[in-house]
N, C-alpha and C positions, 0 to 999 in steps of 0.2 A: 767210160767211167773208170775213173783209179784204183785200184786195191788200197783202203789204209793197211799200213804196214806197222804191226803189233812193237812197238819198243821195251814193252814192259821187262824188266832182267836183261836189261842188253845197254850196250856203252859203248865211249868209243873214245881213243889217246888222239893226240896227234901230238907232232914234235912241237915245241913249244919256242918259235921264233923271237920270242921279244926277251928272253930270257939275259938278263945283263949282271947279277951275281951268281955263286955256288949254290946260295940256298932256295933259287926258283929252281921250279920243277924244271927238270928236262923235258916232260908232257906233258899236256891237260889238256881235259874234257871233259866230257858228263856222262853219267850213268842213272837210268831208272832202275829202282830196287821197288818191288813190290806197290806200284803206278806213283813213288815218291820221285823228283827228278831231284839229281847230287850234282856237286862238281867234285871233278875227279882227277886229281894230280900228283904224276908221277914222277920219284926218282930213280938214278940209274947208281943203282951203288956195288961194293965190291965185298965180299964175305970176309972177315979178317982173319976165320979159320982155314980158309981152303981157295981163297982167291976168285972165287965162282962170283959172276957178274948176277945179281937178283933187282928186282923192281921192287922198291917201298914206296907206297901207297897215302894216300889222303884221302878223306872225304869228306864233302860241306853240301847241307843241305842248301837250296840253289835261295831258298828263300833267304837265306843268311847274308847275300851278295855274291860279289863277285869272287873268282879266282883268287887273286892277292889278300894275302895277307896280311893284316894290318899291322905295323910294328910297334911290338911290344913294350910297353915299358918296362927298366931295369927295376927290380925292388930287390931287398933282402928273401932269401929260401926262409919259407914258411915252417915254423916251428911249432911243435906238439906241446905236451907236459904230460907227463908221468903220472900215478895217482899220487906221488910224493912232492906234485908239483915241479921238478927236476925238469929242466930244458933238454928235448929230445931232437936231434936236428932231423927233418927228415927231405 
């Protein structure tokens, strides 16, 4: 008989082969956070202060689909108003 093996707060990268622009992750995969299951994609990016190589992060609930990102449409940056009425860009 097998042991199940608890996944709960645990995940897992892998390099990310199909990758064919800058803006796909370098890796993905999934992570359980609290018995939710995420997908989980990583880039490999560079500090501008100090040069140091760090990983930034994504996460999408797995119910949402898949990996990819759907692409976005261009619109105009969404604008506020002041109590004076007054166009605030933000």
């Amino acid at each position: 008989m097998a042991d199940q093996y608890d996944n709960t707060n645990r995940g897992s990268l892998f390099k990310n082969d199909r990758k064919e622009l800058d803006t796909h992750p370098d890796y993905n995969g999934s992570i359980n956070i609290e018995g939710t299951d995420y997908w989980l994609n990583g880039w490999i990016k560079e500090s501008k202060k100090d040069g140091k190589k760090f990983f930034s992060l994504s996460v999408k609930p797995k119910d949402q689909g898949a990996t990819k990102t759907p692409a976005k449409a261009k619109s105009a940056p969404a604008r506020a108003k002041d109590s004076d009425g007054d166009d605030i860009p933000f």
